[in-house]
C-alpha positions in Angstrom: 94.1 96.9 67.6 94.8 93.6 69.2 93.9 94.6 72.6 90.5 95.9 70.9 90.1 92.5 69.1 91.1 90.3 72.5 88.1 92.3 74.4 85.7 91.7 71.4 86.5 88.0 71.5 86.2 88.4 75.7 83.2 90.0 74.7 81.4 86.8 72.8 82.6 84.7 75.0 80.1 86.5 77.6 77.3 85.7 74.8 75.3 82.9 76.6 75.2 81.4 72.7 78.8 81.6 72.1 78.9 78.5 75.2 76.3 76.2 72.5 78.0 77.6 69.3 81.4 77.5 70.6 81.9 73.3 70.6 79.0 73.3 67.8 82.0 75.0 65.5 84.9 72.9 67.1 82.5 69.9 66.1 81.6 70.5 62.7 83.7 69.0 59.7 84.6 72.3 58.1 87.0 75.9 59.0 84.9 78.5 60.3 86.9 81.7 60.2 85.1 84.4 61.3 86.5 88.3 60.9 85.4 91.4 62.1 84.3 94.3 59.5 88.4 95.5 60.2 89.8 92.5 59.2 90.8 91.1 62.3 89.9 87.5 63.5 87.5 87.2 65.8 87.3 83.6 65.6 88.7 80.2 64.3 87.9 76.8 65.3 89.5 73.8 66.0 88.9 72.8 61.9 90.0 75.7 60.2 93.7 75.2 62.5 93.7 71.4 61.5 93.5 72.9 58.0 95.5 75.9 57.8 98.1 74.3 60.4 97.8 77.1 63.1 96.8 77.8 66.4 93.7 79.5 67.1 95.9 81.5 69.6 98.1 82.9 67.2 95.2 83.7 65.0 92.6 84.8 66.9 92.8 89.0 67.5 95.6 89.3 64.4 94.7 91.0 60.9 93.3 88.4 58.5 96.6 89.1 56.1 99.1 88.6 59.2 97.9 85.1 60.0 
């Protein structure tokens, strides 16, 4: 399921609008945490590791409840 999850996130990040939304949500003064309908992160920006102390690498393509 992580491999699924890392060519999802591959997968936005080919999204022309992911390139404007990416350092929009790295900007903005609150944790965006953004799942897939499985549970698995799909994104997490700069904010929401500042809050919840982690790394958006070792969050990004785990299960929500893992993280």
């Amino acid at each position: 399921m992580v491999k699924e999850n890392r060519q999802m996130e591959k997968f936005f990040k080919a999204i022309p609008a992911y390139a404007i939304l990416e350092p929009l949500a790295d900007n903005i003064g609150c944790g965006i945490h953004v799942i897939d309908v499985n549970a698995y992160t799909v994104f997490y920006n700069k904010k929401a590791a500042e809050l919840d102390g982690l790394s958006p690498n070792k969050v990004i393509g785990k299960y929500l409840l893992d993280s």
